[in-house]
C-alpha positions as a Markdown table, in Angstrom:
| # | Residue | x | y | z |
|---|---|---|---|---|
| 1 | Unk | 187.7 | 83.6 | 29.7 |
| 2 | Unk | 186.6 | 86.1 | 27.0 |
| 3 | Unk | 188.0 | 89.7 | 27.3 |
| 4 | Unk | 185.0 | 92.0 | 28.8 |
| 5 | Unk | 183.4 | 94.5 | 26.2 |
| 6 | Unk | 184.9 | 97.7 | 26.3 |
| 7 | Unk | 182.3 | 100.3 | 27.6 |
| 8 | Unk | 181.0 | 102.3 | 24.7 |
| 9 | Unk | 182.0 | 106.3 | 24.8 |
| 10 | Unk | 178.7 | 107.9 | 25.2 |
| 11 | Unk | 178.1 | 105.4 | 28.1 |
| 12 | Unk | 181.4 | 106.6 | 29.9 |
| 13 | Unk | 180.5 | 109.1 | 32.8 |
| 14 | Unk | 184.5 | 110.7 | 32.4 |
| 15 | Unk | 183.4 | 111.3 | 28.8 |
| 16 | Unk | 179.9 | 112.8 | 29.7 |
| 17 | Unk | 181.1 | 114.8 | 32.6 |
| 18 | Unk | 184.4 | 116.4 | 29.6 |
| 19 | Unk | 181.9 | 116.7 | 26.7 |
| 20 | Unk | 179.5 | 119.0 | 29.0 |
| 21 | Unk | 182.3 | 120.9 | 30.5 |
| 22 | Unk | 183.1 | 121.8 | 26.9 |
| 23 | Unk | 179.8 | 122.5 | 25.5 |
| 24 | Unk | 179.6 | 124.6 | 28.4 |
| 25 | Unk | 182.8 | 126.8 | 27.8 |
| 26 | Unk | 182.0 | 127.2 | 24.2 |
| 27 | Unk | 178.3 | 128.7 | 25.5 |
| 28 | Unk | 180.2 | 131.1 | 28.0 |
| 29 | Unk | 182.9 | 132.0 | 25.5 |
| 30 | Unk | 181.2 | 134.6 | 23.5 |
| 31 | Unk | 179.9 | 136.1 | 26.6 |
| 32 | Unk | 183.2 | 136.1 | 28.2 |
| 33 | Unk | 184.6 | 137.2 | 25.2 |
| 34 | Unk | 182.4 | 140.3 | 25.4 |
| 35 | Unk | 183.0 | 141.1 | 28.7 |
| 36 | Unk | 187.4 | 140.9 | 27.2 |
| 37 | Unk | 187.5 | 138.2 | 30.1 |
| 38 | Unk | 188.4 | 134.2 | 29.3 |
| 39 | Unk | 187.1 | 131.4 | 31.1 |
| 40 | Unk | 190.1 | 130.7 | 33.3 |
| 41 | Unk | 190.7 | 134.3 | 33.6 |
| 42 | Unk | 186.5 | 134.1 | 35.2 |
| 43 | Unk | 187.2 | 131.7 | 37.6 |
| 44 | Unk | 189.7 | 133.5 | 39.1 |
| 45 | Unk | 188.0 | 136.5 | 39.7 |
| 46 | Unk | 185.0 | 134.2 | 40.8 |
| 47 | Unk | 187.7 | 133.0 | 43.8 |
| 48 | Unk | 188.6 | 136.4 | 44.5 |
| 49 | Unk | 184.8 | 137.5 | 44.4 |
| 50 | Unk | 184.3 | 134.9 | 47.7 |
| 51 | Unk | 187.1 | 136.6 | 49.4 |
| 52 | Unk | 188.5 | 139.6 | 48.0 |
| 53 | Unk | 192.9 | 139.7 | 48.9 |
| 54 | Unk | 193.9 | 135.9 | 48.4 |
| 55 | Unk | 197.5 | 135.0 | 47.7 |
| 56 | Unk | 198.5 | 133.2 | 44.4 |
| 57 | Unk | 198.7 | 130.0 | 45.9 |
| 58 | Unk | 195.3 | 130.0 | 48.0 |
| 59 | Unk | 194.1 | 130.7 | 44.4 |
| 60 | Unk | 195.6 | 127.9 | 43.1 |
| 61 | Unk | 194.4 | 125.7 | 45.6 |
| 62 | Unk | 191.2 | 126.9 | 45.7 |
| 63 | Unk | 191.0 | 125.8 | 41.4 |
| 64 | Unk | 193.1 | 122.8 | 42.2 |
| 65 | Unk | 196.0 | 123.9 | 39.6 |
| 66 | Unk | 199.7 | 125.3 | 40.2 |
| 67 | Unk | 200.4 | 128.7 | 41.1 |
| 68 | Unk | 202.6 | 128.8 | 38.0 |
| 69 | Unk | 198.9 | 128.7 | 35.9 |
| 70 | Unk | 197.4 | 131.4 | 38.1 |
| 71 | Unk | 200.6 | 133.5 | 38.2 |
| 72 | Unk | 199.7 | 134.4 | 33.8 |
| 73 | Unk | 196.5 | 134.6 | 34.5 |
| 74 | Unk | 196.6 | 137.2 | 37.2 |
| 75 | Unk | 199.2 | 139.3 | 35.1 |
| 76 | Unk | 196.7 | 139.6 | 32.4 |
| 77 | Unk | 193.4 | 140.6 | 35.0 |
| 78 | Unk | 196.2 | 143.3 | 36.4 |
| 79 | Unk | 197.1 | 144.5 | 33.0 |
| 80 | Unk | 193.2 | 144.6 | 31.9 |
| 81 | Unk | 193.0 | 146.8 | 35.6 |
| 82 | Unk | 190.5 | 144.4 | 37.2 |
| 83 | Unk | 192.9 | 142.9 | 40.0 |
| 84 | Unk | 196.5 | 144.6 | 41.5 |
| 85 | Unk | 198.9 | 142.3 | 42.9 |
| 86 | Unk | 201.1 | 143.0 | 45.9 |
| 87 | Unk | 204.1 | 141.2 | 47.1 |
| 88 | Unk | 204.0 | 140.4 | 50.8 |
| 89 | Unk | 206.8 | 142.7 | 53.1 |
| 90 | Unk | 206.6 | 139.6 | 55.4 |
| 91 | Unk | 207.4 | 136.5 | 52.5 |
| 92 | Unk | 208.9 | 137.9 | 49.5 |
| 93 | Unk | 207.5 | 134.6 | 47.9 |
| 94 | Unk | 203.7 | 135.3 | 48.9 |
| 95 | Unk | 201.4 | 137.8 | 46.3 |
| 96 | Unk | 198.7 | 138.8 | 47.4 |
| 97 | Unk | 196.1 | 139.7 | 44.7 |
| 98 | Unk | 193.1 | 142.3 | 44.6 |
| 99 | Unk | 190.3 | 143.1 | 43.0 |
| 100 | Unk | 189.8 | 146.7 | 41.4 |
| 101 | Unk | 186.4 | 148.7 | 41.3 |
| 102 | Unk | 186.7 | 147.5 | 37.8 |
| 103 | Unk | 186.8 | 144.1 | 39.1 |
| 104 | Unk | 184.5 | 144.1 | 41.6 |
| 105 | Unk | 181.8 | 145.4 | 38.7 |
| 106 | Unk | 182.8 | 142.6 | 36.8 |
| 107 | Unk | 180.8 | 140.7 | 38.9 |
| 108 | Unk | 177.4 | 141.2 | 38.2 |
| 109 | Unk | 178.1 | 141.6 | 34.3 |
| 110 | Unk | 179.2 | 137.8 | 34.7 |
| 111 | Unk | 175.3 | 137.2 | 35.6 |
| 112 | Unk | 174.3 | 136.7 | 31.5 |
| 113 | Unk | 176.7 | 133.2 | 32.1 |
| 114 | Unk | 174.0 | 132.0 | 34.6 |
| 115 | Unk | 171.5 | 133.2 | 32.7 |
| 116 | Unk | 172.5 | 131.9 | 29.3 |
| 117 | Unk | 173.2 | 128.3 | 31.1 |
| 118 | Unk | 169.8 | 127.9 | 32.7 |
| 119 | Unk | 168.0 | 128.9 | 29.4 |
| 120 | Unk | 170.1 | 126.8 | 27.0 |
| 121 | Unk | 170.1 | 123.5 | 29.6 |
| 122 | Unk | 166.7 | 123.3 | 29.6 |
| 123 | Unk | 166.8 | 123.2 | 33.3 |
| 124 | Unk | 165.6 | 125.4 | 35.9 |
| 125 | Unk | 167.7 | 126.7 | 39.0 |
| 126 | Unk | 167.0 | 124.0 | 41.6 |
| 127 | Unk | 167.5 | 121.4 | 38.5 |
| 128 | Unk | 170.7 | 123.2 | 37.9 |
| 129 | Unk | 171.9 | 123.1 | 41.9 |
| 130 | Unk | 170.6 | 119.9 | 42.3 |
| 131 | Unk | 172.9 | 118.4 | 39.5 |
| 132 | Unk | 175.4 | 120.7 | 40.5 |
| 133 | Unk | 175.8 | 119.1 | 44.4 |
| 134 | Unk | 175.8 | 115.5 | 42.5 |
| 135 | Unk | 179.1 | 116.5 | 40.5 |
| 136 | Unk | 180.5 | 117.8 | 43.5 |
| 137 | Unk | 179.8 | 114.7 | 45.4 |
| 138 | Unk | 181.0 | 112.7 | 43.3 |
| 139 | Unk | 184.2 | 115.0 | 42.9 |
| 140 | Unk | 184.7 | 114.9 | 46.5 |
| 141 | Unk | 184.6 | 111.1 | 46.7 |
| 142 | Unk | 186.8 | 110.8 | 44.2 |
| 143 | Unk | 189.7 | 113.1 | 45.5 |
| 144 | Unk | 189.0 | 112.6 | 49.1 |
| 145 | Unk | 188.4 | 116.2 | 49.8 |
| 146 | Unk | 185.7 | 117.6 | 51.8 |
| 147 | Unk | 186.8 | 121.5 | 51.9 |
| 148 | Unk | 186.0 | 122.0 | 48.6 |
């Protein structure tokens, strides 16, 4: 039996789904990079902007990666002054992180990266949610996880 074709890269939807999350970062990059911000530096504030005081590991959970990745991360929003961090009196081993006035104002300068994404896609906002709910879907099937 003849050994199947291999499916060609641009066909691939792990290589469509990477390619876009790149183009994607490099289109947020100057803007972040403006703001003194990076992208993973972003999304934690973005976890901490659904609900302000969140431990480093409900932080990590909520971006799927290891409190050792957030733990950097946070250091550098505390040293900027946009978050403080506070270890618990209860569990030495729990800190609990904050968001400054400075960080909570960070928020709405993040709008331009939703701005600049729906005028460089092409798309408009229900296009953009839409496609959005299909990733997640698709996510979700994949892992098995329905809270996120």
């Amino acid at each position: 039996m003849p050994e199947p074709k291999p499916i060609p890269l641009d066909s691939q939807l792990c290589f469509s789904l990477y390619g876009t999350s790149i183009a994607i970062n490099r289109v947020y990059k100057p803007l972040l990079d403006g703001l003194g911000i990076t992208y993973p530096q972003y999304l934690v504030l973005s976890v901490l902007w659904e609900g302000n005081g969140q431990t480093i590991t409900a932080i990590a959970d909520r971006l799927a990666l290891e409190p050792s990745t957030i733990t950097p991360l946070v250091k550098r929003l505390e040293h900027a002054g946009l978050v403080t961090r506070q270890r618990s009196t209860i569990d030495e081993r729990q800190v609990g992180v904050h968001l400054t006035d400075a960080g909570m104002g960070m928020r709405s300068k993040t709008a331009c990266l939703t701005e600049t994404l729906l005028q460089r896609s092409g798309m408009t906002v229900d296009e953009i949610i839409s496609l959005n709910q299909r990733i997640q879907g698709l996510r979700k099937a994949l892992t098995g996880d329905d809270a996120s």
